[in-house]
N, C-alpha and C positions, 0 to 999 in steps of 0.2 A: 194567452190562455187564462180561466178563470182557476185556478188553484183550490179556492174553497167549494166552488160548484162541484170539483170532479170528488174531492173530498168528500162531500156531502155524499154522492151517486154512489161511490162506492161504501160508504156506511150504509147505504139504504140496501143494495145490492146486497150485501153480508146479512143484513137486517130480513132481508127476502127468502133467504136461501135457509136462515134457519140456525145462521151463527148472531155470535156476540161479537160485534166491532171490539169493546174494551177487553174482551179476553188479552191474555199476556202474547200470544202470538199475530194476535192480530191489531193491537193498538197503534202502533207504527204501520199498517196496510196502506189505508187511504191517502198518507201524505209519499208512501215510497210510488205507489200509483199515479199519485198527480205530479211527481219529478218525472215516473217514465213515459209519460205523456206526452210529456214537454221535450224529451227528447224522440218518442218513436212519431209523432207529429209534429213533430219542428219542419216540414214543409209547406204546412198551410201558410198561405199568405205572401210566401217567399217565390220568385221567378230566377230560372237558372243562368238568369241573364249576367251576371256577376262573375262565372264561371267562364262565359263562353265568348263577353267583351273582348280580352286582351287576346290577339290571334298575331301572326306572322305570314309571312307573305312568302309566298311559294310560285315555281315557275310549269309546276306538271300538277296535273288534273289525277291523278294515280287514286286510287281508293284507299283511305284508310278505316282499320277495324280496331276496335277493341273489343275482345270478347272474354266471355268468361266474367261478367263484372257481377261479384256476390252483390246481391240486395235483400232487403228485407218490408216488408211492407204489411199494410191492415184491411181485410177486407172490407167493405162497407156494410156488406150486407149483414155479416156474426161479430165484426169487431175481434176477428181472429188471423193470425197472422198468415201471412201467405210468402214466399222467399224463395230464391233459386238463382238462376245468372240470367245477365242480359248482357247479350252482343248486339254492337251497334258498328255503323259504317257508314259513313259520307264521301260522296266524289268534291274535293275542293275547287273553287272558282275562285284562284286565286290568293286561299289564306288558307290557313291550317288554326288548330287551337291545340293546347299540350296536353297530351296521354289522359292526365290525371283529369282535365275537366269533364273529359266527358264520364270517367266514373264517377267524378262529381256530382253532375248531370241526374244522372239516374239517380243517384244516392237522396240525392235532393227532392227529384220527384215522389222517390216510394215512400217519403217520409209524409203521407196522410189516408186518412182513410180514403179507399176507392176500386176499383173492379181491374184486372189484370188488363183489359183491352183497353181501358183507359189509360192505364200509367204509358202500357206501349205506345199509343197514340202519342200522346204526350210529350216523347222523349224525343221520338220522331220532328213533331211540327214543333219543339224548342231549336233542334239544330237547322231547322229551316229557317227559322224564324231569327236566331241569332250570328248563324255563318252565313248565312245566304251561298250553301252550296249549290252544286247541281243536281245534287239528290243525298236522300238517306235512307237508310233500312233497319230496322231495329227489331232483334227476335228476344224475346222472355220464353222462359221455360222455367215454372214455379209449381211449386207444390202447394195445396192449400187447408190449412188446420181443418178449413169446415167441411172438408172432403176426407180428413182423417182422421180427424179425433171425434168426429158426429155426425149428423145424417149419414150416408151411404157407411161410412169407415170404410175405405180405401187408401191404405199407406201406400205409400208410394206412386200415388196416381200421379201425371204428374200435367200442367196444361201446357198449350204452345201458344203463346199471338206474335202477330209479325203483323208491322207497318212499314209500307215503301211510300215512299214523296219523289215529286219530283224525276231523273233517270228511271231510277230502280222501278218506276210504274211502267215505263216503256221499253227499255231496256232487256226483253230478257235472257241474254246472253250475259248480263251486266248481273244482273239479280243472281244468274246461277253462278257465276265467278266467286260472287259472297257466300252463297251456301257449300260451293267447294272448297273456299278458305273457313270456315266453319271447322270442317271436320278434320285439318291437321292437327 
C-alpha cells in the first residue's frame, strides 16, 4: 500500500469537504487513516491458501460448520463498511482443516474493498479450491453502512447471500440439513 498517496487523498477529501487538514484535531487524520487501511485492506493481494494448506486426514465424510463467524468488510461501491457473520460448511473427502482456519478464511477475505455476493463467492471457491471437499456452502448476513447511514437510511436492514459448490448444488436434502444446523 502506498502510505503517502492515501495521505495525500485524504488531505484533499478534508480540503473538499470544507475543513483544515492542519487544524489541531485533524493533523494526525491522514496518517491514523493510511495505518487503518493497511489493516481494514490487508487482504488484497493475499490468498487463503496459507490457512487452509495444513489439514488432517479423516475417515467420515460428515459435514462440518462453522458459524456465526463475526467479519467485517468495505464496500466497493461508498468505501463504507458493511459486517455481520458468516457460516460456512464443507462435506470432507478425506481431510478436515482446524476450526480457526476457516474463520481465518473469511477474515482474510473481507479484508478488501468489494460487493457482499462476492466475498460469499469467494469463500465458497477458496474451500474448494484448497480442501478439495465434496462440497461447500457459505451464507453472509450483513448489514451495510450505505444502506444506513445514507441513500435509503434503513438501520437495521440487513442482506443474505449464499453460495453452494460442489454436493450442496445437488444435494437437497444435503443443503437443508445445513440450514437446519444453522438455527440451533
Amino acid at each position: 500500500m502506498d502510505s503517502k498517496k492515501i495521505e495525500q487523498g485524504v488531505r484533499l477529501i478534508l480540503e473538499g469537504i470544507g475543513e483544515d487538514p492542519g487544524r489541531e484535531g485533524l493533523k494526525g487524520t491522514p496518517g491514523r487513516i493510511s495505518r487503518m487501511y493497511e489493516e481494514i485492506f490487508g487482504g488484497l493481494d493475499k490468498t487463503p491458501q496459507e490457512f487452509l494448506a495444513t489439514t488432517f486426514g479423516v475417515d467420515n465424510d460428515e459435514m462440518v460448520i462453522e458459524k456465526d463467524i463475526t467479519f467485517y468488510s468495505m464496500c466497493e461501491h461508498h468505501l463504507l463498511p458493511f459486517y455481520g457473520k458468516a457460516s460456512v460448511a464443507y462435506i470432507p473427502d478425506g481431510k478436515v482443516v482446524g476450526l480457526s482456519k476457516l474463520a481465518r478464511t473469511v477474515d482474510l477475505i473481507a479484508r478488501k474493498p468489494q460487493i457482499q455476493e462476492k466475498m460469499t463467492a469467494e469463500v465458497a471457491d477458496a474451500l474448494m479450491e484448497y480442501l478439495k471437499p465434496k462440497g461447500a456452502i457459505v451464507v453472509i448476513k450483513a448489514e451495510h453502512m450505505c444502506m444506513t447511514m445514507r441513500g435509503i437510511k434503513k438501520p437495521g436492514s440487513t442482506t443474505v447471500t449464499m453460495a453452494s459448490r460442489g454436493v450442496f448444488e445437488t444435494d437437497k436434502e444435503l443443503k437443508d440439513d445445513f440450514f437446519r444446523l444453522l438455527e440451533q
